[in-house]
N, C-alpha and C positions, 0 to 999 in steps of 0.2 A: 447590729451596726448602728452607730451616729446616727444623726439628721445627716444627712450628707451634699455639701457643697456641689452641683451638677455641673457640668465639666462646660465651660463656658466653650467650649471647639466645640465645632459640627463636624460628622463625619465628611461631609463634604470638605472642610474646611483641615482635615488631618489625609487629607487625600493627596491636597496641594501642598502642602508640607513636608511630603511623603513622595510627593510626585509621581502616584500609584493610581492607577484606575480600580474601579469597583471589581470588575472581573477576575482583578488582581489576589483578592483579599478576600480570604477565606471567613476570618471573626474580626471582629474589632471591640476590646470594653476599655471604657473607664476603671481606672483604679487607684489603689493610693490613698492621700489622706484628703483629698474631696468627697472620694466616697465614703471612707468611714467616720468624716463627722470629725475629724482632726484638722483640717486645715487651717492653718493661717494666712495673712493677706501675704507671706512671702512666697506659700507653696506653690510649687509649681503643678502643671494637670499631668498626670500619670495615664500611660495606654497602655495597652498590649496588641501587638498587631500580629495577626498569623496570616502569613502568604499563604495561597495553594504550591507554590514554586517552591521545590525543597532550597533551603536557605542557612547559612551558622546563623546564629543569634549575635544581634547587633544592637546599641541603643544608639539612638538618635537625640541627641540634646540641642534646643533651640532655646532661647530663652523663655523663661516660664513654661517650657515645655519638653517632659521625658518621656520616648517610646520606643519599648523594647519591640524589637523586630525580629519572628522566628517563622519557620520553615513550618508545613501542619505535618512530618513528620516529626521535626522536630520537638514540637506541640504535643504531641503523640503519645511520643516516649517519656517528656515530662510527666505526663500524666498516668502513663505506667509505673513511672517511679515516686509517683507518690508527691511530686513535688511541690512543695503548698502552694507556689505562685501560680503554679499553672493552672492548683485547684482554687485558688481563689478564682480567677478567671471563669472559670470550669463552672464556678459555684454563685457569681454574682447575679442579682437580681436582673430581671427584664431591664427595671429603668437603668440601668448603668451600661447594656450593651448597646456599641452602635450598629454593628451588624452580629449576626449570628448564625456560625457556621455549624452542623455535627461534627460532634466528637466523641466517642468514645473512651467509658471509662470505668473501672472497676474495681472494688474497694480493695485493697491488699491492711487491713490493720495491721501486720507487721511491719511493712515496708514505709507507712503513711507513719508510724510512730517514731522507726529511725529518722526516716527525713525529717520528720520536722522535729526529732531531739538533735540534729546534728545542724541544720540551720538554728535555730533556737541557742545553741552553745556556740557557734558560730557570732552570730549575732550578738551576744553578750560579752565576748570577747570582745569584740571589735566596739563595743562600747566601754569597757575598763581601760581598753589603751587610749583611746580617746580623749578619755573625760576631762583629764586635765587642758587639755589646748583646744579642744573645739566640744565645749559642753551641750551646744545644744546639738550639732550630729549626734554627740553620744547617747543622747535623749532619745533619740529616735531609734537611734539600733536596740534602746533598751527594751521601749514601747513593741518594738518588733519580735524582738529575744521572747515576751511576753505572749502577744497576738499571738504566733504560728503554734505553738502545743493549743491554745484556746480554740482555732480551728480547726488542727487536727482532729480534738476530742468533738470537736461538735461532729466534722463529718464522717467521723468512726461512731460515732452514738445515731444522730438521726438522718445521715447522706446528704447536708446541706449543712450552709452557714448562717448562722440567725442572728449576730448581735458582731 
């Protein structure tokens, strides 16, 4: 990973935002392109919040501010399914989580390869239709299309994310 931009919110401060109490909320990290050292002065600060409260997945957008909101079953089975975000999450450093909850998880390299070749081709789709009218989204979905096989492989080679 990047030098990474630290997430100018406090937990405290994504509580009241969130209108959640601590007992509420299972994990909380930073994510996105604060953490890996992509950001610019327009990015906004990326979370992940997982309730104890089984919950559908929701994002929450405020200005300069996006947080995906999901249930810790739901969390769960992300992560049984291989799903890079959930392993990103799963996988980021000390300094980017603001609480941290157990979770369980277990390497499947067949399953971790489909998901993330299927987000990966996902993602770069959705940066060819783009390109022409909003080129720098398309940027981003590319940068992405790229990242997810890079982490894949890393936490199919060594169970972690390193760069």
């Amino acid at each position: 990973m990047g030098p990474a931009v630290g997430p100018a919110m406090t937990y405290t401060d994504l509580l009241q935002v969130l209108r959640r109490t601590d007992p509420e909320i299972h994990s909380a990290v930073a994510c996105g392109s604060r953490v890996y050292g992509t950001a610019n002065v327009d990015s906004d600060e990326d979370f992940l919040v997982v309730l104890h409260a089984p919950t559908r997945s929701e994002v929450v957008f405020r200005p300069g501010l996006n947080v995906v909101l999901q249930g810790f079953d739901h969390f769960q089975d992300a992560l049984r399914q291989q799903s890079v975000f959930a392993l990103e999450a799963f996988f980021l450093p000390p300094a980017h989580r603001l609480k941290h909850g157990k979770a369980n998880y277990t390497l499947d390299r067949h399953r971790l390869h489909r998901a993330a070749s299927e987000k990966s081709d996902a993602d770069f789709q959705k940066a060819a239709k783009t390109f022409a009218l909003e080129p720098n989204a398309a940027r981003k979905k590319l940068f992405h299309s790229l990242r997810v096989p890079s982490f894949a492989r890393q936490i199919a080679r060594t169970g972690a994310i390193h760069d």
